[in-house]
Structures are given as C-alpha cells and as structure tokens.
C-alpha positions in Angstrom: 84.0 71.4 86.1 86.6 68.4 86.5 89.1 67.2 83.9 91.6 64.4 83.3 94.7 64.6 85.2 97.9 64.5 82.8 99.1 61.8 81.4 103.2 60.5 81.1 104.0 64.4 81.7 103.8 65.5 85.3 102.1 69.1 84.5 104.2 71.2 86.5 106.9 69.3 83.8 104.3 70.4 80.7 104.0 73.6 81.9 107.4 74.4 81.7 108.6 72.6 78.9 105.9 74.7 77.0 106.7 78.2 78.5 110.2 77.2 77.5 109.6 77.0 74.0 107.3 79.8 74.0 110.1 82.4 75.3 111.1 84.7 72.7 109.3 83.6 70.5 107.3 86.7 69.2 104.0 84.2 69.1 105.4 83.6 65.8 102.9 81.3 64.0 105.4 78.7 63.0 106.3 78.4 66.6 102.7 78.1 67.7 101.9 75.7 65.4 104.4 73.4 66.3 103.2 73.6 70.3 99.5 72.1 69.2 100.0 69.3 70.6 101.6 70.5 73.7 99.4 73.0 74.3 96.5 70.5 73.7 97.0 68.4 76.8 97.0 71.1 79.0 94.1 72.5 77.3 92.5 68.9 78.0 94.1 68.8 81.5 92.6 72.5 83.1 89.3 72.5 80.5 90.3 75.6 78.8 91.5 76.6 74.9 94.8 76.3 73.4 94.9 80.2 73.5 94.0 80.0 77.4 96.7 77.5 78.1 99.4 79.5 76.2 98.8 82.4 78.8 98.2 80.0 81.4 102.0 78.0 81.1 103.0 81.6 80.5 102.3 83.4 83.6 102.4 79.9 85.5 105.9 79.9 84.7 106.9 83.7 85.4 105.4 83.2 89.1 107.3 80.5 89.7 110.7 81.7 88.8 110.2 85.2 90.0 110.0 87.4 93.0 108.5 91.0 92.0 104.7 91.2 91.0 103.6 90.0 87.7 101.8 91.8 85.2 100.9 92.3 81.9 103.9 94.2 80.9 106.7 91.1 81.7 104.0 88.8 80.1 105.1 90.8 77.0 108.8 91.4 77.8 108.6 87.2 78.3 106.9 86.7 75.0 108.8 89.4 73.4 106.2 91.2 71.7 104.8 94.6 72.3 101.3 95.5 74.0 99.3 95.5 71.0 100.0 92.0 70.5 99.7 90.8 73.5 96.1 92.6 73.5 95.3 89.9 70.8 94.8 87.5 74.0 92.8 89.8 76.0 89.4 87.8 75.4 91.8 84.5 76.5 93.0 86.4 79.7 89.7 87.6 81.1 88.3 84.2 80.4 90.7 82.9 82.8 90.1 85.9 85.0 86.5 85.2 85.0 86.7 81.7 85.8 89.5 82.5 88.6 92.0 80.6 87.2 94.0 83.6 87.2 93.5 86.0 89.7 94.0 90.2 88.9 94.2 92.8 92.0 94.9 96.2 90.4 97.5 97.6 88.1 100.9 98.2 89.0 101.3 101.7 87.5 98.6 104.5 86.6 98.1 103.9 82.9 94.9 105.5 81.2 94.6 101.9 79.0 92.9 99.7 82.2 94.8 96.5 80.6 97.8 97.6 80.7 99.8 96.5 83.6 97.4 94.7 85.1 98.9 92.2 88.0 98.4 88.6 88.0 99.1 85.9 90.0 97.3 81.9 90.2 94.9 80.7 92.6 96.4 78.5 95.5 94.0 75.9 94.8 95.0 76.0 90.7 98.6 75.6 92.0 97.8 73.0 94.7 96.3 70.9 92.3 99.3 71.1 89.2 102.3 70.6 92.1 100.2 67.1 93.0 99.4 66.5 89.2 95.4 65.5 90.3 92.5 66.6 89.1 91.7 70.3 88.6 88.1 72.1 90.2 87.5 75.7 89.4 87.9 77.6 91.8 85.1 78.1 94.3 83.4 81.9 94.6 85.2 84.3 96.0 83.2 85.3 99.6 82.5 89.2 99.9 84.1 90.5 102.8 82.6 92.1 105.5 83.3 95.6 106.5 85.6 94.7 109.0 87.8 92.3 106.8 87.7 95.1 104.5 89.2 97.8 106.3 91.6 95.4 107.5 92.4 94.3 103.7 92.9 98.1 103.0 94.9 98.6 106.2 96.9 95.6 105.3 98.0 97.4 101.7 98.8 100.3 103.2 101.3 98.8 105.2 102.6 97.8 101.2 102.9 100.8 100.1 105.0 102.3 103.5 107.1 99.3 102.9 107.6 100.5 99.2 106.4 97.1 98.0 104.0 99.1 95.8 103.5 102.7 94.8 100.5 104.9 96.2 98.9 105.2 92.7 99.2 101.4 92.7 97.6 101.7 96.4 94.4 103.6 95.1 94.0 101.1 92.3 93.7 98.1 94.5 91.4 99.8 96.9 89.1 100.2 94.0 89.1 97.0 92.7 88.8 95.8 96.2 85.4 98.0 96.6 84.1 96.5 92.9 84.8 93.0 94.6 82.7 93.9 97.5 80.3 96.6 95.7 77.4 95.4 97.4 78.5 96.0 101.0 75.9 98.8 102.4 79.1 101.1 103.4 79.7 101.8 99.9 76.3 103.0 99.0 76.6 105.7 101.7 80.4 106.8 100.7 79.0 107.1 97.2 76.0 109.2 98.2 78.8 112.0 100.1 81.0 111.7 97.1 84.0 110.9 98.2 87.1 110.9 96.1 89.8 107.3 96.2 92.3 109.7 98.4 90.2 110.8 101.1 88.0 107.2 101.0 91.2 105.1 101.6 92.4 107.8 104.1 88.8 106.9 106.0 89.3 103.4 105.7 92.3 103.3 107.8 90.9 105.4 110.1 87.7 103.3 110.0 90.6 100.1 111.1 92.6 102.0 113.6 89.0 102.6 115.7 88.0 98.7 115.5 91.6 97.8 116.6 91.1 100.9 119.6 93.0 103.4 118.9 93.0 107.4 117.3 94.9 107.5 113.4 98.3 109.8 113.9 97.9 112.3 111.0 101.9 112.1 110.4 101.9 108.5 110.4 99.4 107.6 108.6 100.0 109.7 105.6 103.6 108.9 105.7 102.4 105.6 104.9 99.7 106.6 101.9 101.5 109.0 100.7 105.1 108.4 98.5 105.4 111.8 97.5 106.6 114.2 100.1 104.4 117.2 98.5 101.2 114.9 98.3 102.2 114.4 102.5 102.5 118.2 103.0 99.4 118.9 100.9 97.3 116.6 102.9 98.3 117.5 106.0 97.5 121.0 105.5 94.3 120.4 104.2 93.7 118.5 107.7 95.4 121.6 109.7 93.0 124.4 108.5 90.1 121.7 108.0 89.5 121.6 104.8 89.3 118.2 103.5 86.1 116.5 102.0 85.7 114.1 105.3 85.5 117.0 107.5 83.3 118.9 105.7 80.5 116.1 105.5 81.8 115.0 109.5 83.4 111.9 109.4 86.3 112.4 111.4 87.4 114.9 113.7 90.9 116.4 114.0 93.0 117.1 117.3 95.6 119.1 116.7 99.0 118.9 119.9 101.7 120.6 120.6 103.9 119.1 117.8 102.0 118.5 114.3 103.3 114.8 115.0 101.1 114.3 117.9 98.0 115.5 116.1 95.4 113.1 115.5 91.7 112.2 113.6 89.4 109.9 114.6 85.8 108.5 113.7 83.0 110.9 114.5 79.7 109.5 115.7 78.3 109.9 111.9 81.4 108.7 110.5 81.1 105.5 113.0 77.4 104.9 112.0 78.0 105.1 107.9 81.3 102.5 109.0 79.0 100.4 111.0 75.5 101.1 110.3 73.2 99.8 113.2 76.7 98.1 115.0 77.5 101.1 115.3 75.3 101.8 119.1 77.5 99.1 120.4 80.4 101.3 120.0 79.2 104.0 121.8 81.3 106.2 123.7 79.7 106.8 127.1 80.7 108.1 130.6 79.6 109.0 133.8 78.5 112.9 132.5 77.4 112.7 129.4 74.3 110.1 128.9 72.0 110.1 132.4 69.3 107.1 132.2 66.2 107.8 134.0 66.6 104.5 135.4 69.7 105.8 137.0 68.2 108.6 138.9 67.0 108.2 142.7 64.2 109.6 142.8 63.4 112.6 145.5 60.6 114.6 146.9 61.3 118.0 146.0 59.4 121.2 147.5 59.1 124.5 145.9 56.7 127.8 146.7 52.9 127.7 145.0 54.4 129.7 142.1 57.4 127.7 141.3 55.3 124.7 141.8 52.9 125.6 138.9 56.1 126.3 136.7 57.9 122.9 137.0 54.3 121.0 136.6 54.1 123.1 133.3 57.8 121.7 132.2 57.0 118.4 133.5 53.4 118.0 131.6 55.1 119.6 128.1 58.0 116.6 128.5 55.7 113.8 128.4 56.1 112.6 125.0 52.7 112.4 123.5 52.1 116.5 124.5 55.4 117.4 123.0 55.4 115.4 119.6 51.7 117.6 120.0 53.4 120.7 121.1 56.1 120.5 118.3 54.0 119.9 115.6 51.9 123.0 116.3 55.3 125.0 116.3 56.1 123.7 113.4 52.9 124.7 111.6 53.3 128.2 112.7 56.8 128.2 111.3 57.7 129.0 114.5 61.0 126.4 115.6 59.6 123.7 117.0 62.2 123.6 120.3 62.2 124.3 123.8 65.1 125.9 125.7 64.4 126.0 129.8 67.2 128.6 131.9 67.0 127.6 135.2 68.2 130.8 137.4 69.2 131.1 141.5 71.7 130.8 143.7 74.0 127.3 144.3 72.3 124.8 145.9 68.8 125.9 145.8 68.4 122.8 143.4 68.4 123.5 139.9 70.1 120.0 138.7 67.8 118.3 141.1 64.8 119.4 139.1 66.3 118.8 135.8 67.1 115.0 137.4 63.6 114.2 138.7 62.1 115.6 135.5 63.9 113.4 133.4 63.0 110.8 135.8 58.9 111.4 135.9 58.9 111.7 132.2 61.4 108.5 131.7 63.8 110.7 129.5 67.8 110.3 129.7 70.1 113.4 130.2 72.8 114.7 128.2 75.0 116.2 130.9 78.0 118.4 129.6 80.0 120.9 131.4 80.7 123.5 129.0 83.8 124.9 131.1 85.7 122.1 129.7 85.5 123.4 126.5 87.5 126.3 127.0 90.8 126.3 125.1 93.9 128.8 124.5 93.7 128.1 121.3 91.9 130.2 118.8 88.9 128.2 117.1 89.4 125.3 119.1 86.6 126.3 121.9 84.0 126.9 118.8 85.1 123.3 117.3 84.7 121.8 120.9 81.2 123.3 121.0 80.4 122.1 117.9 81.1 118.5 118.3 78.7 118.9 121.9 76.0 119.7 119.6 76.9 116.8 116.7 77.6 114.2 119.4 73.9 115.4 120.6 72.1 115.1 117.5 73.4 111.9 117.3 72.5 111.3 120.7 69.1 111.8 119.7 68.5 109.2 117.0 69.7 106.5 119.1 66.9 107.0 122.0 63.4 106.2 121.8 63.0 109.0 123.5 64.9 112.3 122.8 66.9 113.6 125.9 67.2 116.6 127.4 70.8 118.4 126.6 72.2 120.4 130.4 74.7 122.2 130.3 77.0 123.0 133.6 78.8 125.8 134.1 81.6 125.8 136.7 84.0 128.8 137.7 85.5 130.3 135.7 82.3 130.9 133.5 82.5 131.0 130.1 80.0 132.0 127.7 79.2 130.1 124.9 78.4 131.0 121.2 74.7 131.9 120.9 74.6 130.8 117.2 75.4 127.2 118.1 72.3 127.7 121.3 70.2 128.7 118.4 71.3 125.8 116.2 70.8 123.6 119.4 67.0 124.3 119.3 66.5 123.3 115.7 68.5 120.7 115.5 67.4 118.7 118.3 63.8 119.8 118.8 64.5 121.2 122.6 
C-alpha cells in the first residue's frame, strides 16, 4: 500500500513536533484532541489510524534521540503514564507490529505479562523513506532464515549478552522469538520432538555455529558468554563434567574433558550433526584413512587357504551378499533370536586375517569400518567406556549412510586391551552384524 507524501511539513519535522507535544502529557484527552489534526497527516502520510500514528511519532522519536534499547516501559516513562494505560494502545501497537512498521525482537527483562517490556525499534526502509519525506511502501516480508543464518543470528546475540549489551534472560527471549520467526525450518521439528529446554537449545545452537565455522565450542568460554550469573556458569558446567545434561543424554554433543577444565571442550556428534543439517549433513562427514574402507579402494588379491578354511570363508563370503543376509536376518529375527553376525578371526601375525576381511568386503562390494581399539585406552576412569561408546554411535551412524551396511573390524595392537563385552553385545543389535 502507497500514500501521499507530506505536505508543507517535512515528516521527520511532523514527527517531532507531534512527540513534542505529546511528552508528558498523560494522553490526557484535552491534549489529544487538540493533536487531531496533526496526527491526521501523518495518519494520511504512513496509511495507518490516528491511534497508530500517536505510537508511531512516539517511538519514532525515542529512537532517534536515544542510545539504549527501546521498549515498552520508556514508551510509558515518555508518555508519563503507567502500564495499564499504555495497554489501552496494545491493539494499535501490534497493528503496526503486524504490518512491520514497527519491528519487536524479544523483551528486555523476564516479566510473566509478554507485553511488558517488549523492545522496539523501526524498519530501515520506514526510516529511509521519512528522512527523504517520499512515499511510504510497507515493508516487504520478512525472508525465513536458513539454518545456517540462524545459528549465526543466535551466535551473533550471544556475543550481546558477553558484551553485557543485554542480559541472559533477555538472551533466551530473543532466541525464542527468533525460532517463532523461523518455526517452520525442519530443525525445529526435530529439537521439539527431544524436548529440549531454551538453556540447553541455545547452548546447541552455538555449538551447531562453532562446527560450520570449523572449530570445537570451549565449555568455559562459551558459557561465560550465555551465562551472567556466575552460579548459572558453575551449575552448567558441572552438569557437562559428570554428563548429565539433556543434550548428552539424547547424544548431540560429546564432551572432552583436558587437563585444565578450561581446555575442555563439546562438539557436534554425528546425530547431533544430522538433526543440525538433515541430509547436508553426509557432506560433513568426518573421514580418514582407518575408519571408512571403500571396496573400491581395495586391491584385490588371490588368497589361498587349506580345503577346510576354504569352505569356511566361502560360508562368510556367501552370508555377506546382500540379498542372503537381509534373508538371513529376517529369519533371526523371527526366531527372536538377534539378528547379527559377529566373525573372530584367530592365528598367528601375518597368516592374513585383515587380508580376508579386505577381499571379503571387496567380493561382496561392502565398505569397512576399520578402528583400532588400543587407541581407546585412557588413564582416566570412564573415559575408555565413553571412547568405546562413541565407536559404536559413530557406527550406527555409519550404517544409515551406506547403501550397504559395512562391516565394523576392530584392531588390536600391543598392549592388548580388552574391551567391554556389553557394548560387543550391543554392537550386534544395533548394527545387524
């Protein structure tokens, strides 16, 4: 919609004139009703009420002669009336809310009334338009971010509230409202289906950023900068120590923990990367030269073995092509029997264990999962079971992204270690091997 430009006036002139008069003024009615005419034109010259353009001139005048952010609390103190007046306008307010006249992005303290203190400020284009006194368009549609630009936005008012430009209650609420902005982004129908509470989902947002922009979230940083209350900090960070929190529970990030609680770090995890990224998510993929084997990648060899051992790799071989073991499985599964297939290949070095494994994978056009379970040995208690773990959780995820599900082999190198058989058991009915 287009309207008249103003006429003798400039507007930025009108505006002010009429949020002159209107200070103090308690919105007493003979003041109001000698600003009709006044408040009229600019009515006429933005194609809203005469209510609208009081609150309009109002707020148009606060941002342009103040610093700190606006909100519905020095709309008031401006006015000189309490909330329950001003609350007479609310109808006038979100009418220029909805038509993005004036633009809202959270409250500036907690407050159970969602009115109150609500933060304004005027769209650029609105404020283009008044300083060069043309003709006013509404506002085009705000675009919905994608998940990138999102995390980015959230990362980018973080960084307000470690500056102390805003507090972390005021944090939260602009996240929110952020989220109901870009409700239908498929990231937060997954979040909502794990629960997750405002802390820990703005916690995982900045971890979401830190990955895209290549690099691990520092635990004492990054709560440092969500955090303004020291015990909120030392609450959190306990709950990541011993594990506890809601995102490790349902495996979205990991936790490394140094030599110095200020080198400890969390990052993604491959399930927290897919719910971030969805199908992207393959494209971020860790991979090196052990852990996913193509069977592409394999030379293939001519290997010999006795009559016996012959018959027993040609029984491996024929299970592993696909079509038998989906068959194979599903009869296991029928007789509630679990439905994987663990293989121990036994002898001395070099009499070719790993070369079968390879040229297995190769005849039946399987990858390999290679992992050296020596390196998951640690000094410190519970870390080794965590490591093991994330083998298994980095495999099961491993699984869903190939056509074809690989086998897992495990190395062991001197020193041996032995592993915990509940996660070998686990292994088998998770994966299907």
């Amino acid at each position: 919609m287009e309207t008249n430009t103003v006429e003798n006036l400039h507007a930025v002139q009108l505006l002010a004139s009429l949020a002159k008069k209107l200070k103090g003024s308690k919105l007493k009615s003979t003041v109001l009703k000698g600003l009709d005419d006044d408040l009229k034109k600019i009515a006429d010259y933005m194609g809203i009420t005469n209510n609208q353009a009081l609150v309009f001139s109002v707020v148009f005048n606060l941002q342009m002669n103040d610093t700190h952010r606006l909100d519905t609390r020095d709309v008031a103190n401006y006015l000189d009336v309490n909330f329950i007046d001003l609350m007479i306008y609310k109808t006038d307010i979100d009418a220029l809310i909805g038509r993005r006249f004036i633009q809202t992005e959270g409250v500036l303290i907690k407050s159970s009334v969602p009115f109150k203190n609500l933060i304004f400020s005027i769209d650029k284009d609105i404020l283009s338009s008044i300083f060069m006194n043309s003709t006013i368009a509404e506002p085009k549609p705000e675009k919905e971010m994608d998940v990138f630009a999102f995390v980015k936005k959230v990362s980018d008012l973080i960084e307000h509230r470690s500056n102390e430009t805003i507090c972390t209650f005021d944090l939260y609420d602009e996240v929110m409202v952020l989220e109901a902005k870009n409700k239908t982004l498929l990231l937060f129908q997954k979040i909502e289906l794990v629960k997750l509470n405002i802390e820990d989902r703005v916690i995982y947002y900045e971890v979401c950023d830190d990955f895209i922009n290549g690099g691990k979230s520092g635990v004492d940083s990054t709560l440092n900068d969500i955090y303004d209350d020291l015990r909120d900090r030392f609450r959190k960070m306990k709950e990541f120590k011993e594990q506890k929190s809601r995102l490790f529970e349902i495996g979205f990030v990991k936790f490394t923990e140094a030599g110095f609680m200020s080198d400890a770090v969390i990052e993604l995890t491959q399930s927290g990367l897919d719910v971030f990224m969805g199908e992207d998510a393959k494209l971020f993929q860790k991979k090196n030269d052990k852990s996913l084997i193509h069977a592409d990648e394999i030379a293939g060899k001519a290997l010999f073995f006795d009559a016996e051992l012959e018959k027993q790799v040609r029984f491996v071989q024929q299970s592993l092509q696909n079509d038998k073991f989906v068959t194979m499985q599903n009869r296991l599964e029928q007789m509630a029997m679990p439905k994987g297939v663990a293989a121990i290949f036994y002898g001395a070095p070099g009499t070719g264990k790993t070369e079968t494994v390879y040229q297995l994978a190769k005849e039946t056009g399987r990858a390999i999962m290679h992992v050296d379970i020596s390196q998951s040995k640690s000094m410190w208690f519970g870390e080794s079971e965590k490591k093991i773990k994330e083998i298994f959780t980095n495999y099961a995820q491993m699984c869903k992204s190939c056509e074809i599900k690989p086998p897992m082999l495990p190395a062991w190198h001197k020193p041996r270690m032995r592993c915990r058989t509940s996660y070998w058991r686990k292994w088998k009915s998770w994966t299907g091997y």
